[in-house]
C-alpha positions as CSV (number, residue, x, y, z in Angstrom):
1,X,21.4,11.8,15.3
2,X,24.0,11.4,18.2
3,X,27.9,13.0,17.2
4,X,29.9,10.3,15.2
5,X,32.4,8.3,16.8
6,X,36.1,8.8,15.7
7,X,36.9,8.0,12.1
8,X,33.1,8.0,11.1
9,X,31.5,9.8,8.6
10,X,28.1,10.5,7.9
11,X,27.3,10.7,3.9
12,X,24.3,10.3,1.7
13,X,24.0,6.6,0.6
14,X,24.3,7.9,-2.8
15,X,27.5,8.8,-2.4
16,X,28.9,4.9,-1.3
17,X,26.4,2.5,-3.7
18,X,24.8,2.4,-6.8
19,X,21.1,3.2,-6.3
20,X,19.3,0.5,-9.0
21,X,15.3,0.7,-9.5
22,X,13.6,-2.4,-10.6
23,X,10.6,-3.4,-13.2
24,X,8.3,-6.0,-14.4
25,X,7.8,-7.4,-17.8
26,X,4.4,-7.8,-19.5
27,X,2.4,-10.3,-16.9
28,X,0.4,-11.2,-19.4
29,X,3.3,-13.3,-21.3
30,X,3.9,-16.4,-19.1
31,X,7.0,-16.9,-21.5
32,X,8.6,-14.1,-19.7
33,X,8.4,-15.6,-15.8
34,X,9.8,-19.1,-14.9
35,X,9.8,-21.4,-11.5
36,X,11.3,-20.1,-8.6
37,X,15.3,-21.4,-8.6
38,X,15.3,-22.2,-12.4
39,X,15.4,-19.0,-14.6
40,X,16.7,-15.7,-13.3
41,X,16.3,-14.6,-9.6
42,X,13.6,-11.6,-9.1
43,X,11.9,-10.3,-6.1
44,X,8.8,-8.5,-5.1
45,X,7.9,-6.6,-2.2
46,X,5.4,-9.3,-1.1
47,X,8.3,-12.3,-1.3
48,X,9.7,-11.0,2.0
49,X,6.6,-10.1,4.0
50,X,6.9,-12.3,6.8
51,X,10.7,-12.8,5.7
52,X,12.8,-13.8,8.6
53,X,16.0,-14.4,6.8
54,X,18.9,-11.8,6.3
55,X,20.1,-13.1,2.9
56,X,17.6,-14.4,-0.1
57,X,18.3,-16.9,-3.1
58,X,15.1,-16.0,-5.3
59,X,11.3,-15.0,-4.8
60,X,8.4,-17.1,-5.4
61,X,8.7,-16.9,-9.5
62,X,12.1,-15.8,-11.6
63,X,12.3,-14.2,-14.8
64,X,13.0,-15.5,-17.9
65,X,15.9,-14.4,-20.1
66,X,13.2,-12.8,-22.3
67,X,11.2,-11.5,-19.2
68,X,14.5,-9.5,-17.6
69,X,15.5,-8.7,-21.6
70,X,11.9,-7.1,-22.1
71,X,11.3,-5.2,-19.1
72,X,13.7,-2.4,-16.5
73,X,14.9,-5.4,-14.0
74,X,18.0,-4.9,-13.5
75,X,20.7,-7.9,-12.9
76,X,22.9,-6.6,-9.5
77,X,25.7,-8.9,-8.1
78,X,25.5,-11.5,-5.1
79,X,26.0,-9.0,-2.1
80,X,23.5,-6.2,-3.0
81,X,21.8,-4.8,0.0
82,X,17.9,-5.2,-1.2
83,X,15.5,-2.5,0.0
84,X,11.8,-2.3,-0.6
85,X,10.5,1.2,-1.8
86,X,6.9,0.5,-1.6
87,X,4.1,-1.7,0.0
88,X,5.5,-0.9,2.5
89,X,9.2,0.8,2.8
90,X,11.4,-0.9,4.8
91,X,12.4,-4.4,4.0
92,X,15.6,-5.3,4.1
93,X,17.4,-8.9,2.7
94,X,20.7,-9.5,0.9
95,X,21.0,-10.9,-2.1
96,X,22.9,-14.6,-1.9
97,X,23.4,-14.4,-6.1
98,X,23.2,-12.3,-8.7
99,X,19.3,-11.5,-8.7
100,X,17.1,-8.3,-9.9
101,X,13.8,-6.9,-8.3
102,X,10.6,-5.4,-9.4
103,X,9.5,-1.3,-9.3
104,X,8.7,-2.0,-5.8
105,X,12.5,-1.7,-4.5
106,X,15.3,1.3,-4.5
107,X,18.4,-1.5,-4.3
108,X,22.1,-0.7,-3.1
109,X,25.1,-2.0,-4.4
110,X,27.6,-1.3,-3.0
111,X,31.4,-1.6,-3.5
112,X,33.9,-3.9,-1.2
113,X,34.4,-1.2,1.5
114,X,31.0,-1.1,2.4
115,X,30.4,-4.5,4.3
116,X,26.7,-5.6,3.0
117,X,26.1,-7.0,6.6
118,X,26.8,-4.0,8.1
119,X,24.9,-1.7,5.3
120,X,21.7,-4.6,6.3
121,X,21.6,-3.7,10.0
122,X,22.3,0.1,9.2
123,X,19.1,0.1,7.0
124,X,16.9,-1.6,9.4
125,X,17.6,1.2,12.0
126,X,16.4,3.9,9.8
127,X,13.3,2.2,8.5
128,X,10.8,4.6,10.2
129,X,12.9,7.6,8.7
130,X,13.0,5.9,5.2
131,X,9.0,5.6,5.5
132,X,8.7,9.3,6.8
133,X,10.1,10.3,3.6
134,X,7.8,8.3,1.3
135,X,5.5,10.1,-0.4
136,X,2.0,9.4,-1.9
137,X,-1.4,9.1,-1.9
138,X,-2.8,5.6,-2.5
139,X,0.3,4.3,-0.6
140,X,3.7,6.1,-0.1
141,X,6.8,5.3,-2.2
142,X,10.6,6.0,-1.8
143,X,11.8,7.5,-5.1
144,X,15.1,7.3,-6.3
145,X,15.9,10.4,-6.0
146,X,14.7,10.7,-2.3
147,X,16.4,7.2,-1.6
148,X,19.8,8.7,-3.2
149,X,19.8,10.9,-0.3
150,X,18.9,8.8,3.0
151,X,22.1,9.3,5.3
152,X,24.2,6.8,6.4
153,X,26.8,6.9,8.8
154,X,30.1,4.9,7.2
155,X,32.4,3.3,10.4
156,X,35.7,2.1,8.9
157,X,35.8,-1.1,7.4
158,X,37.1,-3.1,9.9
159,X,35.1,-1.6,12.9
160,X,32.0,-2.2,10.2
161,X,33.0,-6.2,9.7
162,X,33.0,-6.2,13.7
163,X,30.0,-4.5,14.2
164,X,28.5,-6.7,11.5
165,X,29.9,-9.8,13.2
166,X,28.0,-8.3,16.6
167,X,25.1,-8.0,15.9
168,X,24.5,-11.2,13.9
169,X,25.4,-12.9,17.5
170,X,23.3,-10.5,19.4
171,X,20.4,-10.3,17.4
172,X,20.1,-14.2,16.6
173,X,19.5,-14.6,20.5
174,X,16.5,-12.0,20.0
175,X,15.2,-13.7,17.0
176,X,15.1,-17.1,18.7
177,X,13.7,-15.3,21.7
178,X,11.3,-14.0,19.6
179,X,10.3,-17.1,17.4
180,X,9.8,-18.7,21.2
181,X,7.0,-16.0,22.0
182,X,5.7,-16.2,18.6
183,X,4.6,-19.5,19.6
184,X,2.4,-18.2,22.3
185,X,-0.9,-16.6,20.7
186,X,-1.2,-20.3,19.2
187,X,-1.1,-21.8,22.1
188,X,-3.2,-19.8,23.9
189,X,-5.6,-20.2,20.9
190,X,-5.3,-23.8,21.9
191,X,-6.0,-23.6,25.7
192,X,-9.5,-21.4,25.0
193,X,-10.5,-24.0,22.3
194,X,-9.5,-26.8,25.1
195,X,-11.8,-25.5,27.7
196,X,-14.8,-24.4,25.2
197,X,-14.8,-28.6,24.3
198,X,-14.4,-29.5,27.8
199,X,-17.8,-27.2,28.1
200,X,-19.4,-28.7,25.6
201,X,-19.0,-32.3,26.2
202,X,-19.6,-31.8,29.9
203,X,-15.8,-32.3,31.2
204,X,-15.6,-29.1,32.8
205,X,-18.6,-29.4,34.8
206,X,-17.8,-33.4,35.8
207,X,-17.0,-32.7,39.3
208,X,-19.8,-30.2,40.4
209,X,-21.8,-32.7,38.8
210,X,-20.4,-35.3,40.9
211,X,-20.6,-33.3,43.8
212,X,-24.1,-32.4,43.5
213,X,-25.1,-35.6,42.5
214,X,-26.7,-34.4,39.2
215,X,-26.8,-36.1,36.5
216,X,-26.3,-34.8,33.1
217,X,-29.4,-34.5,30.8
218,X,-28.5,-32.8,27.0
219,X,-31.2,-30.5,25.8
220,X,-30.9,-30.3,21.8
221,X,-32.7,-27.0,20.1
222,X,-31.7,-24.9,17.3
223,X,-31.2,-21.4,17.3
224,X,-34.3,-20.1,16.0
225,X,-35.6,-22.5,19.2
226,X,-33.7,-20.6,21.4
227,X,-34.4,-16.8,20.5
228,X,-36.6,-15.3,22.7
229,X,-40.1,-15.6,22.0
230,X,-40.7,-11.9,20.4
231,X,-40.5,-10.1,17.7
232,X,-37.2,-9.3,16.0
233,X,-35.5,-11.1,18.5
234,X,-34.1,-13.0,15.6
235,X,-32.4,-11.3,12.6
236,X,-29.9,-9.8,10.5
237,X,-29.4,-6.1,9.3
238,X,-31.7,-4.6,6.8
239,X,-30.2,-4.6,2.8
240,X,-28.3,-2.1,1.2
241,X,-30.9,-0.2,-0.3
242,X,-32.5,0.6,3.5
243,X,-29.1,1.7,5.0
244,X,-26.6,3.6,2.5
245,X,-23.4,5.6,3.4
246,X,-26.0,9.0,2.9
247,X,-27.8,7.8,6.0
248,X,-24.5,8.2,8.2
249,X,-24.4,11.0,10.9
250,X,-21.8,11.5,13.2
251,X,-23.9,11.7,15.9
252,X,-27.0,9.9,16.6
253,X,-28.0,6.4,16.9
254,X,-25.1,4.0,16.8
255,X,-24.3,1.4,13.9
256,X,-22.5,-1.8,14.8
257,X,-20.5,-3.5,11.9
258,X,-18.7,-6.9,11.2
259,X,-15.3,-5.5,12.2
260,X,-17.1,-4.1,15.5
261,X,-18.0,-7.5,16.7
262,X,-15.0,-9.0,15.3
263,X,-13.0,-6.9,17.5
264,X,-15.4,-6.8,20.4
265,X,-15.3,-3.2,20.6
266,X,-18.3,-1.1,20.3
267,X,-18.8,2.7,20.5
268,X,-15.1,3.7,18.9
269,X,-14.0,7.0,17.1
270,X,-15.0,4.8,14.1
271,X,-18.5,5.1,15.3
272,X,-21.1,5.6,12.6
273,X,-24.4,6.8,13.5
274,X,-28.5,7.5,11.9
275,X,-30.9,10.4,13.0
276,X,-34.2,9.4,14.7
277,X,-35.9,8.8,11.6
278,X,-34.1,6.4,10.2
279,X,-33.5,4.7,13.3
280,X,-37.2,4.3,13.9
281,X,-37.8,2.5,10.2
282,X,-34.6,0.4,11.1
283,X,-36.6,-1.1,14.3
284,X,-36.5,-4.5,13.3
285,X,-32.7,-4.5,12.4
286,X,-31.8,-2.9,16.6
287,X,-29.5,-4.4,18.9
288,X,-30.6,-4.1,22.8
289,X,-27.6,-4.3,25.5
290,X,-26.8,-7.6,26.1
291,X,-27.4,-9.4,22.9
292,X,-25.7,-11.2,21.4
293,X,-24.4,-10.6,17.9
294,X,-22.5,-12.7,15.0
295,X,-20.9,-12.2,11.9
296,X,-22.3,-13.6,8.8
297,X,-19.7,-12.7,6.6
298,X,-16.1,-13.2,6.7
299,X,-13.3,-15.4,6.5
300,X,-14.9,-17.2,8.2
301,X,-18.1,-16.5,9.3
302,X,-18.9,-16.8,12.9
303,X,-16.9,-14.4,15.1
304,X,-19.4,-13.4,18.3
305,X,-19.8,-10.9,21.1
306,X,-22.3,-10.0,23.3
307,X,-23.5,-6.1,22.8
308,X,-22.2,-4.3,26.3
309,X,-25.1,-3.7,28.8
310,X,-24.0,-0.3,28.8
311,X,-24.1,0.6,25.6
312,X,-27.2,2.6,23.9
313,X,-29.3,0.9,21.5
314,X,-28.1,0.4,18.4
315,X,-28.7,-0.9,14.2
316,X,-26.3,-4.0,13.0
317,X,-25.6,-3.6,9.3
318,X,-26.0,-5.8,6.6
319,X,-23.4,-8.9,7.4
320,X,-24.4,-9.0,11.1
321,X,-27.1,-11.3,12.9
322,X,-28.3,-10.3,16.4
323,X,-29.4,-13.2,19.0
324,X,-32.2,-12.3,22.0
325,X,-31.7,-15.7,24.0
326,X,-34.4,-16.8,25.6
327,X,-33.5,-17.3,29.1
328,X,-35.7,-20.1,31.0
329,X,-33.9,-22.3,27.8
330,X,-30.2,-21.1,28.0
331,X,-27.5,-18.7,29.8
332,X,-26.9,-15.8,27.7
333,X,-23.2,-16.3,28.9
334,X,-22.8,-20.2,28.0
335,X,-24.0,-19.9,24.6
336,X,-21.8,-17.1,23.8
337,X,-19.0,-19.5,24.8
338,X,-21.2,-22.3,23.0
339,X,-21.3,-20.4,19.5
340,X,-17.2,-19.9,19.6
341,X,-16.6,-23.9,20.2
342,X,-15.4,-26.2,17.7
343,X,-19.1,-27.9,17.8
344,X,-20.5,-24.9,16.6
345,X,-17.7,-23.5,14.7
346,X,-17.9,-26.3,12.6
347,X,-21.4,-26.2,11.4
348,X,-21.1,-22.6,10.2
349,X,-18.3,-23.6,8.1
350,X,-20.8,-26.2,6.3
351,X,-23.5,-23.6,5.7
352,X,-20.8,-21.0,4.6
353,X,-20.8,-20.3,1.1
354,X,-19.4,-17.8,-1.4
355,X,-15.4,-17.5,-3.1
356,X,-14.8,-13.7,-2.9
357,X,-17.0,-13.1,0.4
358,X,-17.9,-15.9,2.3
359,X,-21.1,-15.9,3.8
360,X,-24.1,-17.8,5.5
361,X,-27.8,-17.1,5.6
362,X,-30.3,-16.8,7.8
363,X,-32.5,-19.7,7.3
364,X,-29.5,-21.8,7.1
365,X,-28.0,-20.5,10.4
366,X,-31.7,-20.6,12.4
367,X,-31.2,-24.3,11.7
368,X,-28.1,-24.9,13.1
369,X,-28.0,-27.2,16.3
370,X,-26.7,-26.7,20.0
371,X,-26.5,-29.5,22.8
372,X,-27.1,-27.6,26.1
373,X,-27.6,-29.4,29.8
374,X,-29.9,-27.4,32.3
375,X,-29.4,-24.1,33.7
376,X,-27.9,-24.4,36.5
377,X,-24.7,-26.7,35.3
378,X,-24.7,-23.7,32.3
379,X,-23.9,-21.4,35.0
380,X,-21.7,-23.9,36.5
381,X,-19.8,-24.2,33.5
382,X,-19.6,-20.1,33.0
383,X,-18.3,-19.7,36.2
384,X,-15.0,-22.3,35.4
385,X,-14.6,-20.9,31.9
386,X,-14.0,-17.6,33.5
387,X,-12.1,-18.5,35.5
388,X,-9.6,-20.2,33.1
389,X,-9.9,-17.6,30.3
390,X,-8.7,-14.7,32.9
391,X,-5.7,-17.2,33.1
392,X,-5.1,-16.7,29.6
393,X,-5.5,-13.2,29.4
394,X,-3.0,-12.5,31.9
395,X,-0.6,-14.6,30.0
396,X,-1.9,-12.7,26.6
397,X,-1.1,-9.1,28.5
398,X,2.5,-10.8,29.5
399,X,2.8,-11.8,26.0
400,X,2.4,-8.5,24.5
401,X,4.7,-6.7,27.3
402,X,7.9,-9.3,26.3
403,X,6.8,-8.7,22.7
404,X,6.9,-4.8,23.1
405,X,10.1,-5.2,24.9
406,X,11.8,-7.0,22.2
407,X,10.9,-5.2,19.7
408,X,12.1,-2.3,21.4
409,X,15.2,-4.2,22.5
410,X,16.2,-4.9,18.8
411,X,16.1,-1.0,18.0
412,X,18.0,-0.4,21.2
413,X,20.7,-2.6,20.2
414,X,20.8,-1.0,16.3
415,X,20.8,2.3,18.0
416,X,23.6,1.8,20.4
417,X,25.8,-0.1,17.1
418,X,25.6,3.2,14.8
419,X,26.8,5.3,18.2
420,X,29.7,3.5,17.7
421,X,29.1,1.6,21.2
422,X,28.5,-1.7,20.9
423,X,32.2,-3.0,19.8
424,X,35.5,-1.1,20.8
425,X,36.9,1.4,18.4
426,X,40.3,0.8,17.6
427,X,42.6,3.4,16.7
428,X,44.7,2.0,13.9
429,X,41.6,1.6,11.8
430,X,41.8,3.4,8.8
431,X,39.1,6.7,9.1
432,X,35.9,6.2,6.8
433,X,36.7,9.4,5.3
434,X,39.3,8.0,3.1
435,X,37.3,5.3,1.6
436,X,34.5,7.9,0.8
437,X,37.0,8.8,-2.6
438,X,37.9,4.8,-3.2
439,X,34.2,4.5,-3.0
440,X,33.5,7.2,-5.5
441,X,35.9,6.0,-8.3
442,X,34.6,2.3,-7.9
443,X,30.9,3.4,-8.5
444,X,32.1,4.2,-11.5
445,X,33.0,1.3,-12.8
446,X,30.6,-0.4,-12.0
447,X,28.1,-2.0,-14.8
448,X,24.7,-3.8,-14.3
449,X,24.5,-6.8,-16.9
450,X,21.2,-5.3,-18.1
451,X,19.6,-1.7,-18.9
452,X,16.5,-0.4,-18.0
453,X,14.1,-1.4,-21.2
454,X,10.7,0.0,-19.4
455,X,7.7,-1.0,-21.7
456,X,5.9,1.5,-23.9
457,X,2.4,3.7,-22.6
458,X,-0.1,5.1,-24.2
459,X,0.0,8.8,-23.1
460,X,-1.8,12.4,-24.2
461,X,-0.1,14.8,-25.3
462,X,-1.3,18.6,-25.8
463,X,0.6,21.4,-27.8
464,X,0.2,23.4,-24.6
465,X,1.5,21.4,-21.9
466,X,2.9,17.5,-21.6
467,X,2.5,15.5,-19.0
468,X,6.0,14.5,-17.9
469,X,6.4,10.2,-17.9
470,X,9.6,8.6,-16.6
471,X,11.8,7.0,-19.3
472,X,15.4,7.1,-17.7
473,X,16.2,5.2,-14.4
474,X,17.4,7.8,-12.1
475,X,20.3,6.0,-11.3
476,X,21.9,5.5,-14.9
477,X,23.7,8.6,-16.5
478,X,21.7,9.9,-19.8
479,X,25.3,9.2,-21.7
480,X,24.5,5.4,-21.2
481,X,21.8,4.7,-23.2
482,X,23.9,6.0,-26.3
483,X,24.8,2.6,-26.9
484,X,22.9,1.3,-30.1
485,X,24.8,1.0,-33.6
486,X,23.0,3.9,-35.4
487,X,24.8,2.4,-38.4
488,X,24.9,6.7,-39.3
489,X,28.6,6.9,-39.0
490,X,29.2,6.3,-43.0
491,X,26.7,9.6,-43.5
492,X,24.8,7.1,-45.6
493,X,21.5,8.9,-45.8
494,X,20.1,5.5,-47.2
495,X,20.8,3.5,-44.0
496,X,20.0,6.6,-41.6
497,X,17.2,6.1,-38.9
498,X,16.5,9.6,-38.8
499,X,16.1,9.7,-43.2
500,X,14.1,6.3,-42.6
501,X,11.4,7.9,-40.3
502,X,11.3,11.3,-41.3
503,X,7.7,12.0,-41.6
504,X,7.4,10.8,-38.0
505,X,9.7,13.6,-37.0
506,X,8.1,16.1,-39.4
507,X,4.8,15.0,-37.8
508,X,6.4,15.6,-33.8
509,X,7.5,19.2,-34.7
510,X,4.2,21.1,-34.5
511,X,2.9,18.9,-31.6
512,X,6.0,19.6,-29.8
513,X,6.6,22.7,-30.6
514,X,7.1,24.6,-27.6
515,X,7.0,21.6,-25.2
516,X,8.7,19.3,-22.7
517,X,8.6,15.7,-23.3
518,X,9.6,12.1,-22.8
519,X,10.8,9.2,-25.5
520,X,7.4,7.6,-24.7
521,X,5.3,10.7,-25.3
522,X,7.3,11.3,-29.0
523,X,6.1,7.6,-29.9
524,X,2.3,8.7,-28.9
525,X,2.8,11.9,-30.8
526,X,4.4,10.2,-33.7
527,X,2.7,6.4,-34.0
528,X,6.0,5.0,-34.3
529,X,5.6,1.7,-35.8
530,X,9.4,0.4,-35.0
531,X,10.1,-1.5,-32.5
532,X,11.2,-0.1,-29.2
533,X,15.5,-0.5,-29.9
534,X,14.5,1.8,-33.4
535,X,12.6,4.1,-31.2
536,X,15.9,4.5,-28.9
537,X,18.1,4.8,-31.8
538,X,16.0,7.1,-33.7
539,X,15.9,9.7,-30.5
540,X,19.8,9.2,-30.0
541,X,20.0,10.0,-34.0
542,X,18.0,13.3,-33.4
543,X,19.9,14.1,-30.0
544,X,23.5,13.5,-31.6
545,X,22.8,14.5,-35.1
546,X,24.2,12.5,-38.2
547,X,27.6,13.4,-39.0
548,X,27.6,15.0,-42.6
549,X,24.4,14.6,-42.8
550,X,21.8,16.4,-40.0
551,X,22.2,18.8,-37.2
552,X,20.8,17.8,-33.8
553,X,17.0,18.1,-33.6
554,X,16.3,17.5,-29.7
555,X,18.7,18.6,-26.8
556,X,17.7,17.4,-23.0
557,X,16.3,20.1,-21.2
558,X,16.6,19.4,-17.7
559,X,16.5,16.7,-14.9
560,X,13.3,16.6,-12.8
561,X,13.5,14.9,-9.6
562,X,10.2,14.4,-8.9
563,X,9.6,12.1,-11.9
564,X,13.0,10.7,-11.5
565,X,13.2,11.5,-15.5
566,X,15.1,13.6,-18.5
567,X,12.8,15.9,-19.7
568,X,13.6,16.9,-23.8
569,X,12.7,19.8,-26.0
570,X,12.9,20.7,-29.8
571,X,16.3,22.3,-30.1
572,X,16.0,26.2,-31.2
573,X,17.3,27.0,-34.5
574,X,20.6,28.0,-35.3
């Protein structure tokens, strides 16, 4: 990063907010979720995909009392600077009330000399370095531990309210900019579909018509009518069993699937390929240069492009249909515009079928009907829908330059706000440095209305070696969940937890002899029958000891940042 202005600092955000995970309760309990705006706000990931909005109210369901009681959620205060962990990283909202979020977010609150505004904006210019420290396979996260430590560069507090103040003026001209070019792909949606009808229904080519003095005959056939007259002209790609993922080469004999022709782009990096054997059984499944070729499966159905004339012969895979047009009937050209209009369109929606893949067959699509006038006003027609789409497509490439531009724009103007030049510095500000130790003793004090409660797993555990499960939030100190009445201070062996499920503990000993473990993996190893606030009590018993009564059986053997969790151990004898 660039050198701070005057009377910045540059910390870890762990060091100015309170770093709160999130959870889930059982989804299988309805009793423990409510509608959105009448029980207890909670957020997912997923509720701001799409999100606009710098502050947020609730997601699209709340919690219950029993739902936020029963699971980690967490209850932070109105002002809490939201950021989303996982799936993806990166989102960034304020919370408008007191509200708590799913695993899916690593939240800040902050104290009063952090202005949320500004901490908002500061966290959407480091997005892409948040994300770069994610880790994972199946999709990356942003543990606690790692989020602890993003940096964040602190301005005083009244250059931050000004900042703040700046860019919500700044950037609310580049959203509305932005909402205005949103608008655009729509409406250029709307101008192709515009001239595909006008094809269709012969407006397009009224004036050549005119002009020609031709008059306009219709032509009705079906598609199997207009297919050239030869074999395979006609088909789909051969069935599962003919063409698996064994048959793939990476050179060969090209393979052309549904999101090829959905894209219109053939012959990619993506490219799968057969050998000549199995490119020689696939004959009736091959797609020539120039045909045309459709999806029949999707969401919807129906996307088409015509196979480039420069492109090698290739096999379409199961969910494609290929289309040789016979050519003293119809212009290859004009029916690949026909096949896209809303005519069209709208009969392949009535012969689509299926809930989790929709799809049409064959038969059903041979039998589907176009209206086509003669040759020559087909190639009439071509020519002016040309002409109009290369229109669009110059206002598409415009579209995307502005877009680009924007988006760049709104990083430029984050960028240039954390060099401390966007507003002017002004030298009676206090520096940041002297709120870092306000901000320090507040975090302290600072209390969530509700601990983390996550819900008990099944896990293994081995005498050897056991597999290390997170218990503790990373943000809450080990100290704080000593707060259950043991009801062990008389030394009344009677009433004592740790006397109550002694052959539990007696039964943990030689499974855990030797090993490092969580609270969850001592209930697997034990079959605790209690309920979970028993469980917590009885390990606090054994970590504390009874007074008069038992010595300490467990001590906490370290703090693993990888898992985010305190790891415990048998303690050694005395």
């Amino acid at each position: 990063m660039s050198e701070l202005p005057k009377g910045w600092i540059e910390t870890e955000i762990g060091n100015l907010a309170q770093v709160v995970a999130g959870g889930t309760p059982k989804s299988g309990d309805y009793l423990n979720f409510a509608e959105p705006g009448v029980g207890i706000a909670w957020l997912t990931p997923a509720d701001l995909s799409g999100y606009k909005q710098k502050g947020i109210t609730n997601g699209r369901r709340d919690l219950s009392q029993k739902g936020l009681d029963s699971s980690s959620a967490k209850l932070m205060p109105k002002g809490t600077v939201l950021f989303s962990s996982r799936a993806p990283i990166g989102y960034v909202v304020i919370a408008e009330n007191e509200i708590c979020t799913n695993q899916g977010f690593k939240s800040f609150v902050f104290t009063e000399h952090v202005n949320s505004t500004y901490a908002y904006y500061y966290l959407k210019s480091i997005r892409d370095l948040a994300e770069s420290w994610g880790t994972g396979t199946t999709f990356k996260e942003l543990s606690g531990a790692v989020a602890k430590k993003l940096p964040f560069r602190l301005a005083p507090l009244n250059e931050q309210i000004r900042i703040a103040y700046k860019l919500d003026s700044i950037l609310a001209k580049v959203d509305q900019a932005q909402t205005r070019l949103e608008k655009i792909p729509a409406i250029l949606k709307r101008f192709r579909q515009s001239i595909l009808a006008a094809a269709t229904s012969g407006e397009l080519t009224k004036e050549w018509r005119e002009a020609e003095g031709v008059e306009r005959r219709l032509n009705k056939y079906t598609v199997a009518q207009i297919a050239k007259d030869e074999k395979y002209s006609l088909g789909i790609g051969p069935f599962g069993s003919n063409l698996k993922v064994v048959d793939y080469r990476s050179e060969g004999h090209p393979l052309v699937f549904v999101r090829e022709i959905r894209a219109r782009k053939f012959g990619g990096g993506d490219t799968k390929y057969v050998d000549n054997d199995k490119f020689t059984e696939l004959a009736a499944h091959r797609a020539k240069p120039g045909d045309l070729l459709i999806t029949k499966m999707g969401d919807p159905p129906g996307d088409v492009a015509i196979y480039p004339e420069t492109s090698p012969e290739a096999v379409i895979t199961s969910d494609c249909i290929k289309l040789d047009v016979n050519r003293q009937l119809v212009n290859k050209k004009f029916t690949f515009y026909y096949l896209q209009s809303e005519h069209f369109q709208s009969q392949m929606k009535s012969i689509t079928a299926g809930v989790a893949q929709q799809k049409v067959n064959l038969k059903n699509f041979k039998s589907l009907e176009l209206l086509m006038p003669g040759l020559a006003e087909q190639e009439q027609a071509v020519h002016r829908i040309e002409s109009m789409f290369s229109l669009a497509e110059k206002v598409d490439k415009q579209y995307l330059e502005a877009k680009s531009r924007l988006d760049r724009l709104t990083q430029s103007i984050l960028a240039k706000a954390f060099r401390g030049e966007l507003v002017p510095q002004d030298l009676t500000d206090d520096p940041a440095g002297e709120l870092l130790d306000l901000i320090k003793a507040e975090l302290v004090g600072i209390k969530l209305k509700t601990k983390a409660v996550p819900k008990p797993k099944k896990s293994t555990i081995t005498k050897d070696k056991v597999e290390q499960l997170t218990f503790f939030e990373s943000s809450e100190p080990f100290e704080e969940h000593n707060q259950v009445d043991l009801d062990v201070g008389r030394g009344d062996a009677k009433d004592s937890l740790r006397i109550h499920y002694q052959a539990e503990i007696d039964k943990a000993q030689s499974a855990l002899k030797e090993a490092k473990f969580t609270i969850e993996q001592f209930r697997s190893v034990t079959d605790f029958k209690g309920d979970y606030g028993s469980l917590k009590a009885l390990i606090m018993n054994l970590l504390k000891g009874i007074p008069k009564l038992s010595e300490p059986l467990l001590e906490v053997d370290s703090w693993d940042d990888k898992s985010g969790d305190y790891v415990l151990r048998l303690q050694e004898a005395k």
